[in-house]
matplotlib code that plots the C-alpha trace (Angstrom):
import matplotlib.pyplot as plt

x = [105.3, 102.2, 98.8, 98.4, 94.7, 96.1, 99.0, 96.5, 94.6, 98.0, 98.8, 95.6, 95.1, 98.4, 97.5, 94.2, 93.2, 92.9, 94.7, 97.4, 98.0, 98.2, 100.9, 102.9, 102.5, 102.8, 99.7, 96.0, 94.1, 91.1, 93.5, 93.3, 89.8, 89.3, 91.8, 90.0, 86.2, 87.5, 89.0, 86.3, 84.2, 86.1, 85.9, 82.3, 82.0, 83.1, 86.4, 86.7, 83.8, 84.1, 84.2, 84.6, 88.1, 88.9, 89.2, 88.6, 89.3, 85.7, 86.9, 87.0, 89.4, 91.5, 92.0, 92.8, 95.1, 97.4, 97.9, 98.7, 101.1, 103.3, 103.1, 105.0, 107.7, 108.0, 108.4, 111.5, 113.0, 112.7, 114.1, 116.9, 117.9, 117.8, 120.1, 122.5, 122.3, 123.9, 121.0, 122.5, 125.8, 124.6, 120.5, 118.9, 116.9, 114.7, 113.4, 110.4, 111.2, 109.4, 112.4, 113.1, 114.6, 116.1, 117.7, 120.5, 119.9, 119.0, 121.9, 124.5, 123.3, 122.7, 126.2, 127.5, 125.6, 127.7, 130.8, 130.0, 127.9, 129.9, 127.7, 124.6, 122.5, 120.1, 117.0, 115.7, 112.3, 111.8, 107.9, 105.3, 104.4, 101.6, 102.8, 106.0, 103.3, 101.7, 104.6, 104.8, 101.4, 102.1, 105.3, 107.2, 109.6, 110.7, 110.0, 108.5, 110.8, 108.3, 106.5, 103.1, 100.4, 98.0, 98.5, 97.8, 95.9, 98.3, 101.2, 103.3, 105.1, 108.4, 109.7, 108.0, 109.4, 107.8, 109.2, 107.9, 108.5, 110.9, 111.7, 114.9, 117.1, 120.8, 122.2, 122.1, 118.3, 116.8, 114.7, 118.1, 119.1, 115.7, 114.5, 111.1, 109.0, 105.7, 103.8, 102.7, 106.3, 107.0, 104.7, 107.0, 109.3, 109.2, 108.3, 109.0, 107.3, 106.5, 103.7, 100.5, 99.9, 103.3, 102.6, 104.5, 102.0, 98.8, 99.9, 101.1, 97.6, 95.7, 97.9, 96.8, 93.6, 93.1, 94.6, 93.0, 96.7, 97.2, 100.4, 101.2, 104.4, 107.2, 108.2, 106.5, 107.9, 107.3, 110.9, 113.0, 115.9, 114.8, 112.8, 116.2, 118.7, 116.1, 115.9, 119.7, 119.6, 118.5, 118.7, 115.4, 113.7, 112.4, 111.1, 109.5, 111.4, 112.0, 115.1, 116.5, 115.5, 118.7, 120.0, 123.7, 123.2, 121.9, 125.0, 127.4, 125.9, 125.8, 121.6, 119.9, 116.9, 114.3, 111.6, 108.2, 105.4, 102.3, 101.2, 100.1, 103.3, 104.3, 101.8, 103.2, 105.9, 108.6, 107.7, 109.5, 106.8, 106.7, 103.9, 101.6, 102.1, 105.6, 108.4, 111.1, 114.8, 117.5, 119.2, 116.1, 115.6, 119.5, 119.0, 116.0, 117.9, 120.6, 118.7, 116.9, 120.5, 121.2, 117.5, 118.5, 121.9, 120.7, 117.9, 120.4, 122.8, 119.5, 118.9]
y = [124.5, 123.0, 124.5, 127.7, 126.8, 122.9, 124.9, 127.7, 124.2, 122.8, 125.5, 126.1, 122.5, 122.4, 125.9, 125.0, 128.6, 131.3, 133.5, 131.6, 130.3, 133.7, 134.2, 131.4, 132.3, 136.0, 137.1, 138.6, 136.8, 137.6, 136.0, 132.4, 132.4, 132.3, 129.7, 127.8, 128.6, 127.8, 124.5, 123.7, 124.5, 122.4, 119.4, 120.2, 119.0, 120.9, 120.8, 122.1, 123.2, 126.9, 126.9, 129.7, 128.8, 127.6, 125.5, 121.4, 119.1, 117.2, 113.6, 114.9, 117.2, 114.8, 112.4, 115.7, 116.4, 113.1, 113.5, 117.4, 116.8, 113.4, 115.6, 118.4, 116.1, 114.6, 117.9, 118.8, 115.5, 116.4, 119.7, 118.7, 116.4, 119.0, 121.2, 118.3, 117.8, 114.2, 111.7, 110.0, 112.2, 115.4, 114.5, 115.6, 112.6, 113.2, 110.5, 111.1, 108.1, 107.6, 107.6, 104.0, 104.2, 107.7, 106.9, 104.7, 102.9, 105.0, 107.6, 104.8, 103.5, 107.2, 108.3, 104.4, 105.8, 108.5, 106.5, 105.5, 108.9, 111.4, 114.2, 113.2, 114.8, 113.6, 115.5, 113.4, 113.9, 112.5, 112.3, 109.7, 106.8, 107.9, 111.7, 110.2, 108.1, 111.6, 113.6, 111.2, 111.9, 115.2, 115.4, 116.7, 113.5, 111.1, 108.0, 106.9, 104.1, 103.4, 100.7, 100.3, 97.8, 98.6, 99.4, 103.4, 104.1, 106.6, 104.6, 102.1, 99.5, 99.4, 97.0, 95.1, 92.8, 91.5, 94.0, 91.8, 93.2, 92.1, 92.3, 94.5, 94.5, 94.4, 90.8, 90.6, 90.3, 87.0, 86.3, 86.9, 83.5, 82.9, 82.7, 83.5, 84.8, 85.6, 88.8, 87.5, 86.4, 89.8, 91.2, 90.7, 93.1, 97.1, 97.5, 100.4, 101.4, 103.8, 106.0, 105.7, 106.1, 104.3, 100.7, 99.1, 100.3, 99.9, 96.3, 95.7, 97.3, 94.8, 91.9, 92.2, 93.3, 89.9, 87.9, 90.0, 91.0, 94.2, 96.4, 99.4, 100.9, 102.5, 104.6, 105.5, 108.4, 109.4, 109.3, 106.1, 107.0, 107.9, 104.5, 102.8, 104.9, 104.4, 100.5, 100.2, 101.7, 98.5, 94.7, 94.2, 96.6, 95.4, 97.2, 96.2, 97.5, 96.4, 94.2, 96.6, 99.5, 99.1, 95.9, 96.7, 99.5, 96.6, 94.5, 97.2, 98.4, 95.0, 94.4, 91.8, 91.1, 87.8, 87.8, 87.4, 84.9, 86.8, 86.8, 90.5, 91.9, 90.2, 91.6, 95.3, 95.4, 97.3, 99.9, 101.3, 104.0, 106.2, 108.3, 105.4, 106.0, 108.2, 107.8, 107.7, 109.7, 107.5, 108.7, 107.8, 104.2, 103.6, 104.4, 102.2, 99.4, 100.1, 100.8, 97.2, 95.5, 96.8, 95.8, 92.2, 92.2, 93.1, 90.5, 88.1, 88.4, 87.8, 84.4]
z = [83.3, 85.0, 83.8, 86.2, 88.0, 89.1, 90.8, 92.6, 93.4, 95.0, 97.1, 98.1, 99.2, 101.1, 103.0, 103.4, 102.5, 99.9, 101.4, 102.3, 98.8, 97.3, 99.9, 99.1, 95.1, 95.8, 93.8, 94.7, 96.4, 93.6, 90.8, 93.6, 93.9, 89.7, 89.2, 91.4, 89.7, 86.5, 87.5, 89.3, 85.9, 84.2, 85.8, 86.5, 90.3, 93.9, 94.5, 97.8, 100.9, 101.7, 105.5, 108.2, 108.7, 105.1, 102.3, 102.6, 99.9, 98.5, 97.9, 94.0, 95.6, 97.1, 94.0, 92.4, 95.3, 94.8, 91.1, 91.2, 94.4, 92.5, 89.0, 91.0, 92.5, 89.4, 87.5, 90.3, 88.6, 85.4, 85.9, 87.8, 85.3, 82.1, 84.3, 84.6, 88.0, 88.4, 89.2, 92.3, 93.1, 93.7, 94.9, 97.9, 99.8, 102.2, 104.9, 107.1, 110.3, 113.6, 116.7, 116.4, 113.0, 113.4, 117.0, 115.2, 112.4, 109.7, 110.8, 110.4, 107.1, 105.5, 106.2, 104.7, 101.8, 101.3, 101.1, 98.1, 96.8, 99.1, 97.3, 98.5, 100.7, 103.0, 105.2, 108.5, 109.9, 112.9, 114.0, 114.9, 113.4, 111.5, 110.9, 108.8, 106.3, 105.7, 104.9, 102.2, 101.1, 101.3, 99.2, 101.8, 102.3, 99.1, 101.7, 105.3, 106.9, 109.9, 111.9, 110.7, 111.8, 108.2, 104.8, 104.1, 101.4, 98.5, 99.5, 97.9, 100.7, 98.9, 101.5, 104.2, 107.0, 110.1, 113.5, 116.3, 119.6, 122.3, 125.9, 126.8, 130.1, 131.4, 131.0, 134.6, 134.9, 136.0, 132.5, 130.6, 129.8, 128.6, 124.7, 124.5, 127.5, 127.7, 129.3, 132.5, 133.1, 133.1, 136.2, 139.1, 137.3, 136.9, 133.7, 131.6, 128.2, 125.3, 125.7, 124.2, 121.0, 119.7, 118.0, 121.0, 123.4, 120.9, 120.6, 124.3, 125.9, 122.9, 124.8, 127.9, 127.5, 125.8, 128.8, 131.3, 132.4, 134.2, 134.6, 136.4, 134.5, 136.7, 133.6, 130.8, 128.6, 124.3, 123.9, 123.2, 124.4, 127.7, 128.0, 126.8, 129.3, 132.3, 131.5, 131.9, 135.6, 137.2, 137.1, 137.5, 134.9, 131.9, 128.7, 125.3, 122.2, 118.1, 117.8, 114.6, 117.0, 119.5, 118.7, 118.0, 120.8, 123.2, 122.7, 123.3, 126.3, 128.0, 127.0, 126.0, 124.0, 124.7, 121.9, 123.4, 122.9, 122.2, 118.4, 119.1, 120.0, 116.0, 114.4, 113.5, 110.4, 109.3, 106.0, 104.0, 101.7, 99.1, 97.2, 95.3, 91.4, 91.7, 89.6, 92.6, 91.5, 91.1, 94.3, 96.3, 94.6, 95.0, 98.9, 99.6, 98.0, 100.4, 103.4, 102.3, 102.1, 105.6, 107.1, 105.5, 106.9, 110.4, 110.5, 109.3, 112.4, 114.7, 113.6]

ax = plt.figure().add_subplot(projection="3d")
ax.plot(x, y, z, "-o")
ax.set_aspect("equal")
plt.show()
């Protein structure tokens, strides 16, 4: 249903070769590289630079790129809905999360979802940060519910909330009983923490390198669970977390969480994104305004 060369252009800009677009459209290779000339003639400037090792969008490419990838998604809609698949009941979401969001809360409030729309179906990715935002680009996830620290260009923030960070340890530790601590209160502890790369650390190491504060981590480790599980060994250990992260985990397992006093460790927020200039399916705006109902809920119970 889409004009033939803007879906050789697709596939070709998703496989990032000739070669493998004919694959993925089962056709010659020959019948790729025409499509391509004659779009390319059409719109009168470069599309893509031939390289050794394959095709690369030209910035005409990539506006190109954004309007071909949200026309296909929308086209799934509009087919799905003249075979009468139900709009909400019967939908497929799918959720691109970094770790923090997939470790509990998102699991909890997908499956309350399907209370209500038992036919549902829902598709987790969990990856980084950053990788999450470009599935969304990509088309391969409806929405990104991540910690972000900027706006990314070719997405719309549906819902945004400050995530500042937070000291987590066993109620039993000394700084416990306390309400708001600061970094350097946290020195004569072992300290445990995210990898780098993660927004915790980008925002931690900015912290200290502003205060001139140094730490030597006893644990460090790219998965939050293992950060988590490692902090709840020891009276004495601390780590730096989001409160929606583990907060209902925390209080079950005897944790507590002291906000922190540096305005760096506020300055990361909670997204939830989606493709700029989509037309979201009703079963993936009737989640976000769910999943937003639950954030609200949860921050609620904080204060």
């Amino acid at each position: 249903m889409h004009n033939p060369n803007l879906r050789y252009f697709y596939y070709v800009g998703r496989t990032g070769s000739l070669t493998g677009a004919a694959d993925k459209l089962h056709v010659a290779v020959s019948a790729v590289s025409r499509q391509i000339a004659k779009l390319e003639e059409e719109t009168g400037v470069p599309l893509f630079e031939r390289r050794a090792r394959g095709m690369v969008l030209t910035p005409a490419g990539e506006v190109l790129m954004t309007y071909a990838r949200r026309s296909f998604l929308e086209l799934e809609q509009v087919m799905a809905q003249v075979k009468g698949v139900n709009a909400i009941g019967q939908s497929v979401v799918t959720i691109a999360s970094s770790e923090g969001f997939a470790w509990e809360m998102l699991p909890v409030v997908t499956a309350g979802f399907r209370e209500t729309y038992p036919g549902i179906q829902f598709r987790l990715n969990v990856v980084a940060a950053n990788k999450a935002s470009q599935l969304v680009l990509d088309g391969e996830a409806d929405i990104a519910v991540t910690y972000s620290l900027t706006q990314v260009q070719g997405l719309a923030i549906l819902h945004r909330e400050p995530a500042p960070i937070c000291a987590l340890m066993r109620r039993e530790h000394p700084l416990a009983s306390r309400t708001l601590l600061s970094l350097a209160e946290l020195q004569p502890y072992p300290l445990a923490l995210a990898e780098e790369g993660s927004t915790i650390r980008q925002l931690f190491d900015i912290a200290c390198s502003l205060r001139g504060l140094l730490f030597a981590p006893v644990f460090t480790s790219h998965s939050l669970g293992a950060v988590y599980r490692f902090t709840q060994q020891s009276t004495d250990i601390v780590s730096l977390t989001g409160l929606l992260t583990v907060q209902n985990r925390a209080q079950e397992d005897g944790m507590t969480l002291v906000q922190m006093a540096e305005t760096e460790l506020h300055q990361r927020s909670l997204q939830i994104q989606a493709m700029a200039g989509r037309r979201l399916p009703a079963s993936v705006s009737a989640f976000v305004d769910f999943l937003v109902a639950a954030i609200r809920r949860s921050q609620h119970a904080l204060e």
